[in-house]
C-alpha positions as CSV (number, residue, x, y, z in Angstrom):
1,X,142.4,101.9,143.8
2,X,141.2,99.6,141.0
3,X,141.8,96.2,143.3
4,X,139.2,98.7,145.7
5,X,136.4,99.7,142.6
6,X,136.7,95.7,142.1
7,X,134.5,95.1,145.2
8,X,131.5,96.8,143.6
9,X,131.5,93.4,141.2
10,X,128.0,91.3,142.0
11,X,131.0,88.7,142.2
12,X,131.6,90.5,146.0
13,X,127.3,90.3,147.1
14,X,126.1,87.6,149.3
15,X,125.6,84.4,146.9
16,X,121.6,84.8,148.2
17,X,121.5,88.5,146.6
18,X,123.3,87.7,143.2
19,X,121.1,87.6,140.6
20,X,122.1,83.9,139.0
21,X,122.0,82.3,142.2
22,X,118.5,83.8,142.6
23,X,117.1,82.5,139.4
24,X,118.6,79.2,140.1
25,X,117.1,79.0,143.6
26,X,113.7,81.4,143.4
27,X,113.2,81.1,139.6
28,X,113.2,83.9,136.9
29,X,109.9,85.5,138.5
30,X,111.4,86.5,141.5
31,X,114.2,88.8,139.6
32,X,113.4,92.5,139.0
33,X,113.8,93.8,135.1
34,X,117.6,95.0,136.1
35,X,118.5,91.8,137.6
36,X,117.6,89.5,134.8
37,X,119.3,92.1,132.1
38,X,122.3,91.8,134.8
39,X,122.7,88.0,133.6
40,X,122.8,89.0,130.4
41,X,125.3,91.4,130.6
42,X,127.6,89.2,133.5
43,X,130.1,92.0,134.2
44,X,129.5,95.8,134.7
45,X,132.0,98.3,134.2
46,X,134.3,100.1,136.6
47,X,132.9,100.6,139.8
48,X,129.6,99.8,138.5
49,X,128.3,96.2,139.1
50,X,126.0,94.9,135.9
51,X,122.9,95.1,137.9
52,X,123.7,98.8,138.2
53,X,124.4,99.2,134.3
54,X,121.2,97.7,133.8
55,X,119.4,99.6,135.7
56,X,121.3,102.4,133.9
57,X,120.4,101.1,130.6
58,X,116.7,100.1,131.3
59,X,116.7,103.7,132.4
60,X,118.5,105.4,129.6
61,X,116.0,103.3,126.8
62,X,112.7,103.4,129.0
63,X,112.5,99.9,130.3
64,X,112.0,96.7,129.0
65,X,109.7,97.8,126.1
66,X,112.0,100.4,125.2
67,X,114.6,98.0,125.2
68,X,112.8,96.0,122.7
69,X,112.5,98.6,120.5
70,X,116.1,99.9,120.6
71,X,118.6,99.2,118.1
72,X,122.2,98.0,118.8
73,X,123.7,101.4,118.1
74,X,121.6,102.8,121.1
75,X,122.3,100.0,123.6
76,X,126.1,100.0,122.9
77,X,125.8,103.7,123.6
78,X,125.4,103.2,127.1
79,X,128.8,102.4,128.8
80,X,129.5,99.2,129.6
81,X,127.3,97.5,127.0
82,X,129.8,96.5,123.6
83,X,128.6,95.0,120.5
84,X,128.9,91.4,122.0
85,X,126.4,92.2,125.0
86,X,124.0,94.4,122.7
87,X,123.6,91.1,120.4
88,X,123.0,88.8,123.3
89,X,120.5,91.3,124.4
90,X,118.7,91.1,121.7
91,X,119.0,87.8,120.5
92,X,117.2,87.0,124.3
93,X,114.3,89.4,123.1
94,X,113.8,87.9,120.0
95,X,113.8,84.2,121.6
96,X,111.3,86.1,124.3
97,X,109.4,87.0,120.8
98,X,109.5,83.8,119.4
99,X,108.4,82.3,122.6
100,X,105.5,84.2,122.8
101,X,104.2,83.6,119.8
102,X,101.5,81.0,118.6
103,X,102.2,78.5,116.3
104,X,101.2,79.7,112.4
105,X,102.1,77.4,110.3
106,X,101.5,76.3,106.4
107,X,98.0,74.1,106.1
108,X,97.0,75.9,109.7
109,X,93.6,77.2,109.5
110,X,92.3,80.7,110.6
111,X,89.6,80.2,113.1
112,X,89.4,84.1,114.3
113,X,91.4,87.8,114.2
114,X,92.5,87.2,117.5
115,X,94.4,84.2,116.4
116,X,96.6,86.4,113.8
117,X,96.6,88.6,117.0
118,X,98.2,86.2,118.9
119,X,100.7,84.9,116.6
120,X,101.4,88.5,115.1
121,X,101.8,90.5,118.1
122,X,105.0,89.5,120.1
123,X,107.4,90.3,116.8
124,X,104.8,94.0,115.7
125,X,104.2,95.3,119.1
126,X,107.9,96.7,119.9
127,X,108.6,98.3,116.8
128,X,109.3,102.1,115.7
129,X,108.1,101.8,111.9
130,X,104.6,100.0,110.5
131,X,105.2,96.6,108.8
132,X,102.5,95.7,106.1
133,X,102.0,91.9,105.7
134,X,99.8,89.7,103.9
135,X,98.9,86.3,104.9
136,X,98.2,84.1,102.1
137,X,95.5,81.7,102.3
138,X,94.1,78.6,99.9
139,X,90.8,77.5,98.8
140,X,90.0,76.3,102.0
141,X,91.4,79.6,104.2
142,X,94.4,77.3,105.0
143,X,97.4,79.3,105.1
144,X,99.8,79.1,102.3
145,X,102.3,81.2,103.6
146,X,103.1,85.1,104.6
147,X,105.1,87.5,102.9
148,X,106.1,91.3,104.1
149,X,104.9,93.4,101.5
150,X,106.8,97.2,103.0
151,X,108.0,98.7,105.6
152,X,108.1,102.3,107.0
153,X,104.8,104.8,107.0
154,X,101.7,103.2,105.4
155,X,101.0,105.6,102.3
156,X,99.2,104.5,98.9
157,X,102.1,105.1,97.4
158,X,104.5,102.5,99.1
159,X,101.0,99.6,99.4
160,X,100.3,99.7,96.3
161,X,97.6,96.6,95.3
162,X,100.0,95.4,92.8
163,X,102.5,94.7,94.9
164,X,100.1,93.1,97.5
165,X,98.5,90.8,95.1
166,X,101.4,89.7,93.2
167,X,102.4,87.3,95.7
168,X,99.1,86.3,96.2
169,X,98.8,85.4,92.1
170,X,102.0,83.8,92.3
171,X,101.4,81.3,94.9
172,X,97.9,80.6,93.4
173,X,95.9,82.0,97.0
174,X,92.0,81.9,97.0
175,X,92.0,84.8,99.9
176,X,94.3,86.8,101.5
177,X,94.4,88.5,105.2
178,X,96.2,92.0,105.9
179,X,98.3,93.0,108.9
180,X,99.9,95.9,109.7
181,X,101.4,97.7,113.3
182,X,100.8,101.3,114.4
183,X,103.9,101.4,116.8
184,X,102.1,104.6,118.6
185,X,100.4,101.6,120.3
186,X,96.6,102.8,119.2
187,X,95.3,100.2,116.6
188,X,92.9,102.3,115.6
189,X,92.6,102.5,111.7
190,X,93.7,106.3,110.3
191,X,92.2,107.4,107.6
192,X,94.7,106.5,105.4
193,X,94.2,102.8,106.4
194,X,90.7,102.5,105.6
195,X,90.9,104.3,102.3
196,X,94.1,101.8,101.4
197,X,92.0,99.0,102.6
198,X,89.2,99.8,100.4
199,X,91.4,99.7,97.3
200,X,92.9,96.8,98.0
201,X,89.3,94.8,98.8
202,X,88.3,96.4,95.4
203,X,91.4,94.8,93.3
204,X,91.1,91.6,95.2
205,X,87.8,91.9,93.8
206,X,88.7,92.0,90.2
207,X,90.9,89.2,90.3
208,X,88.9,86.7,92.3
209,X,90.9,87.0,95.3
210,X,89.0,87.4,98.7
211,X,90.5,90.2,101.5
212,X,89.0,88.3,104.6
213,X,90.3,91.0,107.0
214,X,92.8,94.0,107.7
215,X,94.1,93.6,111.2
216,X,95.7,96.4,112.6
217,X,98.3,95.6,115.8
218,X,98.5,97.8,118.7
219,X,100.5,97.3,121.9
220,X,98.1,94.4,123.8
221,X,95.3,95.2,121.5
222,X,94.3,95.1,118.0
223,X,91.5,96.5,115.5
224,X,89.4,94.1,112.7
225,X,88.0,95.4,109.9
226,X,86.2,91.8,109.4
227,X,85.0,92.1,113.4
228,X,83.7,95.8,112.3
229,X,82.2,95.3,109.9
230,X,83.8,97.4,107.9
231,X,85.3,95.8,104.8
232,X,82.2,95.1,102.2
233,X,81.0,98.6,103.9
234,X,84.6,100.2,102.6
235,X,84.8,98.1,99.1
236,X,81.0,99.3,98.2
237,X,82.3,102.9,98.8
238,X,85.2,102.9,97.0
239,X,83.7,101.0,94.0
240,X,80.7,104.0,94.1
241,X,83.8,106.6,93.8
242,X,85.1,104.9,91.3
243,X,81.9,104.9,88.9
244,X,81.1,101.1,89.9
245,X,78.2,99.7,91.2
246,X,77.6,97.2,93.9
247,X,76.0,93.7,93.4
């Protein structure tokens, strides 16, 4: 019986139809999601082949973007997939990730949003809670470095400006950018995000440190406050609430 179940093994197809041979021959392109996961994973279980676990897994996870997003827990929870396969999963995503994204490094220069955008959005766009970075810049909007300043549900409470700017004092930055996900995949700003943005252009204010822009990454698209328009707009309301007056 278990000699039998062996035949369902990709090992049994036509070399043409297994999916290595394919990649080697036709290139990655010509694979379907489930085949190029079934390289990953190499063996299947009983009397399932890998291609079909992975077409069990893409389907138990909701494809390759919920596969992204998934942790290890939920990919070994699918039969067939063990600890080992779940971190060679996701160590290919990340790669994929890395891939993906532009080079940002220190002395670089920000020419536009979309740029951040660019960089930003491979490692935001996947996942399940908002990230809050800041990007810090020099005198000459060359960037200095970027440091994750919280994660989970964007709140006043848990962004608070002196958390944001104590970095930012630290390594001596002239300006600073913000970034932050909406895993919903809508980049548009809440409420919440443009009444945190305003405080935190007002205390960059204060301490001679420039907010160039708040970026706000969706899934393929993204929202600037800069582009909008919206940030001296924001800062002069917040300082007006605050018994302040504009220049």
């Amino acid at each position: 019986m278990e000699q039998k179940a062996a035949r369902h093994g990709i090992a049994y197809w036509p070399v043409t139809e297994r999916p290595r041979e394919r990649l080697l021959t036709q290139g990655a392109e010509a694979l379907t999601d489930a085949q190029l996961l079934a390289i990953l994973l190499r063996v299947g279980r009983a009397r399932f082949s890998a291609v079909q676990v992975s077409m069990e897994v893409l389907d138990c996870l909701g494809g390759v973007s919920g596969l992204a997003r998934c942790g290890i827990e939920e990919l070994c929870a699918v039969p067939g997939v063990g600890e080992a396969k779940a971190a060679q999963i996701k160590a290919a995503i990340e790669l994929g990730k890395r891939s993906l994204a532009s080079p940002l490094s220190t002395g670089m220069k920000i020419g536009s949003s979309r740029e951040l955008f660019a960089h930003y959005h491979p490692s935001l766009r996947d996942l399940r809670h908002e990230i809050f970075k800041v990007v810090l810049l020099d005198a000459k909007h060359a960037i200095i470095r970027d440091v994750t300043v919280s994660e989970g549900s964007l709140t006043l409470s848990i962004v608070h400006p002196r958390e944001v700017f104590t970095m930012a004092v630290k390594e001596s930055a002239a300006a600073v950018i913000f970034l932050h996900n909406h895993p919903s995949g809508d980049p548009s700003p809440s409420q919440e995000d443009h009444v945190l943005t305003a405080r935190l252009v007002s205390a960059g204010e204060l301490l001679g440190i420039a907010v160039l822009d708040h970026i706000v990454v969706g899934d393929g698209r993204y929202v600037s406050f800069a582009d909008q328009g919206w940030l001296h707009h924001h800062a002069g309301r917040h300082e007006q609430r605050e018994g302040r007056t504009t220049m």
